[in-house]
C-alpha positions, 0 to 999 in steps of 0.5 A, spaced: 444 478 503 448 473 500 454 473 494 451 471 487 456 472 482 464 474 483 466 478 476 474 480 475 477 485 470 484 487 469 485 494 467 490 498 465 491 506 466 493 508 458 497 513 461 502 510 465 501 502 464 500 501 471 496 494 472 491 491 476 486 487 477 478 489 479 473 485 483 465 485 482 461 481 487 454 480 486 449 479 491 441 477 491 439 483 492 443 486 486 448 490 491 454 490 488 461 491 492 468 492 489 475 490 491 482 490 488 488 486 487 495 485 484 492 480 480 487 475 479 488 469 476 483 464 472 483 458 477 484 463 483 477 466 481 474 460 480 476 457 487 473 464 489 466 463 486 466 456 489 468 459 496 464 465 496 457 463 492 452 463 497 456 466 503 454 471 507 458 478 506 459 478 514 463 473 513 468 476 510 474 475 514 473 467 514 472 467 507 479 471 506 483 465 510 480 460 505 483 464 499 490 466 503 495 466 499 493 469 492 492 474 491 485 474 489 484 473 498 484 481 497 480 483 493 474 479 496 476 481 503 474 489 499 468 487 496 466 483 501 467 488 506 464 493 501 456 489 502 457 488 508 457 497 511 453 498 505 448 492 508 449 495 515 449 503 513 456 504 516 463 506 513 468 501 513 472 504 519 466 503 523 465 495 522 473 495 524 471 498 531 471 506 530 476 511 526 483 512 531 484 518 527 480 523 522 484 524 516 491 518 513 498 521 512 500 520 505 506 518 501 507 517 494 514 515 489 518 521 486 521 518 480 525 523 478 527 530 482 524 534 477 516 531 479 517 534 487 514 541 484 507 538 481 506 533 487 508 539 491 502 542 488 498 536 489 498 537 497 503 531 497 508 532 503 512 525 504 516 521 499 518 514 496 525 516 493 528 509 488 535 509 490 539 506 484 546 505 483 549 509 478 553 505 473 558 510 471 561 508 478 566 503 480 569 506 487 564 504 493 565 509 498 563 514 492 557 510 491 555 511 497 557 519 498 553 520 491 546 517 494 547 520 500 548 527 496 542 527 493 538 525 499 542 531 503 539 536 497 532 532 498 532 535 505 534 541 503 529 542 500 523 544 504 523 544 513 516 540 511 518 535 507 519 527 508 523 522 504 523 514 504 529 511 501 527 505 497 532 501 495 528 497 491 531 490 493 536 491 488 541 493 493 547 488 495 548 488 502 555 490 503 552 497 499 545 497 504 549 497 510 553 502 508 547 507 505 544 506 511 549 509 515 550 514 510 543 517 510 543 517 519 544 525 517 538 526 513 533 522 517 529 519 513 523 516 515 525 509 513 529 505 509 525 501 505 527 494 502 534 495 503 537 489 500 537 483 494 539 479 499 534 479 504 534 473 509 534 475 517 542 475 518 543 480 512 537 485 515 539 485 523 547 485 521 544 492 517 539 494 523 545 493 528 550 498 524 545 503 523 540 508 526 536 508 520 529 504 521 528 499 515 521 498 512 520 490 510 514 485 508 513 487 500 513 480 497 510 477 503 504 473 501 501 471 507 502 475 514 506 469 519 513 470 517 512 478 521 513 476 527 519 473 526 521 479 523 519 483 530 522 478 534 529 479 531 528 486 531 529 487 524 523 491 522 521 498 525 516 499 519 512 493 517 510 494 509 505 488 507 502 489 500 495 491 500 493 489 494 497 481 495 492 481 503 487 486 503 484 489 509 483 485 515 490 480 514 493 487 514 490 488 521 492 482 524 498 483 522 498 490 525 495 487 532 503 483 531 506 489 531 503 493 535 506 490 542 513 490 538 512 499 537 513 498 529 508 502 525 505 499 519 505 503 512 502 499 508 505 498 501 500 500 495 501 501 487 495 499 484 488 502 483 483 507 487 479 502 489 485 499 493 486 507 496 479 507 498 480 500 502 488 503 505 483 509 507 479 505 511 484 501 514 488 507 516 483 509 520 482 503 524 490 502 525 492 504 532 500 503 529 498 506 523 504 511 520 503 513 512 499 511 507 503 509 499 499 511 493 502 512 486 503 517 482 498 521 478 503 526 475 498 527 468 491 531 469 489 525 464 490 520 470 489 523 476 481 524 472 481 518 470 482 514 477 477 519 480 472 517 475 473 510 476 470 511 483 465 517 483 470 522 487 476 524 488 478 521 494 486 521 492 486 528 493 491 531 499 491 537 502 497 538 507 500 531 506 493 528 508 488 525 505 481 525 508 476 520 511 469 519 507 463 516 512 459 514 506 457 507 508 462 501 505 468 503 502 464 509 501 466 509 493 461 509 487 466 505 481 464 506 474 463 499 472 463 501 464 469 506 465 472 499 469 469 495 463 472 499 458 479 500 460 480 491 461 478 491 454 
C-alpha cells in the first residue's frame, strides 16, 4: 500500500465559524485515511505530496519529521496512522502499544456561566473557564477578587464539577501571579496559559508563589523546547496543540514528560476528525490527564460534527468519552458533507 494523492479542505462550522482544515490521502489501493490540522497552507501540501508520494503509510512517524513545524505534519501523521490500522486491522491505540485505559476523561470551554446547564446535560463534568479582565476596574486587588469570585461560585456549584482558568495569554504578569495565588482556595485542576509575557523568568516567579499547577505549550510548534520547561519546573500540565503536532510528536513529548510527573492534556479546538485522533492518543498515554474538545451547545452542530465522521464519538457520559476498537481511527467521514462545507 502506498500514498497516491493527498487532498486538503478547509471547512467552516456554519454555526459557529470555527475553522480547520481536513486532510484525504489516497493509496493505490483506493483506501482512503483522514487527518486534521489548524491550517494547511498550499506550499505546506505541496511539500507534503512530495514527501509522502509514494510512501508506505507505516512510515508515518518519519515521514511527519520531515513536515515538523507546520502544521500540515499533523494532519498527515493522522491519515497516515488512519491507513495504517486500517491496512493492519487494528485501532489506532493498538499500533501505539495498547490502550492504558478504556474511556478518556473529557473537558470542554464554557464561555459563558449560562452554558454550564446544557453542557451539564451533554455529560460534560470538567471545564475550560476564559478569565477576562473586566474593563470597568482600576484597583488591582478588586480585580483579583472579582475573578476569583466567580470561580468561588463555580466551585459551589456542583461536588462533581472541574474547572481550568484559562488566562488566555492575555493576562500581564503582575495580575497572573496574583490570580494564581487567588484561586489556591477553589482547586482548580490548572491554571492554563497564565500570562502575556510567557518567558521562563515570568512563569517560575508564578509557579514559586503559588500551589495553583500551570498548563503550558499552546503556541508550541515543535516539541524541543518541553523539556526546558520541565527542567525549570514551570509546567505541571503539558497542553501541546493537536492540531499544529499530531498524534505521535504528542507522544514523544509525553515520554519527556512522564520522568518529570507532568500530565499531558492536549490542547484541541478543531474538527471530529482531530477528536478521534486525541481519543486514540488518549488511550496510549500513561500520563495522560484530560481530553479538550469544543463546545457544540446547538443540536445543529453537534449533528453535523457527528455526520462529519459516521458517529457520535464526541458523545459523554459521566464526563468520559468512549473508546471506539474499529480499525484506524475508527471513523467513517462523509467526504461530500466534508466537500460541501470548503465550498
Amino acid at each position: 500500500m502506498k500514498i497516491t494523492a493527498l487532498e486538503a479542505f478547509d471547512v467552516r462550522e456554519p454555526a459557529t465559524g470555527r475553522t480547520y482544515a481536513v486532510l484525504k490521502a489516497t493509496t493505490d489501493q483506493n483506501s482512503v485515511g483522514w487527518g486534521e490540522a489548524a491550517h494547511i497552507s498550499r506550499a505546506a501540501l505541496a511539500k507534503a505530496r512530495a514527501v509522502t508520494s509514494g510512501q508506505e503509510p507505516s512510515r508515518y512517524d518519519v515521514l511527519t519529521r520531515q513536515l515538523s513545524g507546520d502544521p500540515v505534519s499533523a494532519a498527515v501523521n493522522m491519515a497516515l496512522l488512519d491507513l495504517y490500522g486500517q491496512e493492519a486491522k487494528a485501532p489506532v491505540f493498538q499500533l501505539l502499544g495498547g490502550p492504558t485505559r478504556f474511556k478518556v476523561r473529557a473537558m470542554t470551554t464554557l464561555a459563558k456561566p449560562a452554558d454550564r446547564a446544557a453542557l451539564w446535560d451533554q455529560g460534560h463534568r470538567a471545564f475550560l473557564v476564559p478569565v477576562a479582565l473586566p474593563s470597568t476596574i482600576t484597583a488591582r486587588p478588586k480585580i483579583i477578587e472579582g475573578i476569583a469570585s466567580q470561580f468561588a461560585a463555580l466551585r459551589s456549584a456542583s461536588e462533581n464539577l472541574d474547572f481550568v482558568a484559562d488566562g488566555l495569554a492575555a493576562l500581564p504578569s503582575a495580575e497572573a501571579a496574583d490570580l494564581a495565588v487567588a484561586l489556591e482556595p477553589y482547586h482548580p485542576l490548572w491554571f492554563d496559559r497564565p500570562t502575556r509575557e510567557p518567558n521562563d523568568e515570568v512563569l517560575g516567579r508564578i509557579a514559586a508563589e503559588s500551589t495553583t499547577p500551570l498548563g503550558l505549550g499552546h503556541h508550541l510548534a515543535e516539541i524541543s523546547p518541553v523539556q526546558n520547561y520541565l527542567r525549570q519546573g514551570i509546567c505541571d500540565i503539558l497542553r501541546l496543540s493537536l492540531n499544529h503536532l499530531g498524534i505521535t510528536p504528542l507522544r514523544r513529548a509525553a515520554a519527556v514528560a512522564e520522568p518529570y510527573y507532568t500530565a499531558v492534556a492536549p490542547h484541541h479546538t478543531g474538527g471530529p476528525i482531530a477528536t478521534a485522533a486525541a481519543l486514540h492518543l488518549a488511550a496510549s498515554l500513561p500520563n495522560f490527564f484530560v481530553q479538550e474538545v469544543p463546545p457544540a451547545l446547538d443540536r445543529e452542530t453537534r449533528q453535523l460534527r457527528d455526520d462529519m465522521v459516521g458517529a457520535p464519538i464526541e458523545a459523554v457520559k459521566d464526563g468520559y468519552f468512549a473508546l471506539t476498537t474499529k480499525p484506524g481511527l475508527g471513523i467513517r467521514v462523509n467526504e461530500s458533507l466534508i466537500r460541501r462545507l470548503a465550498q
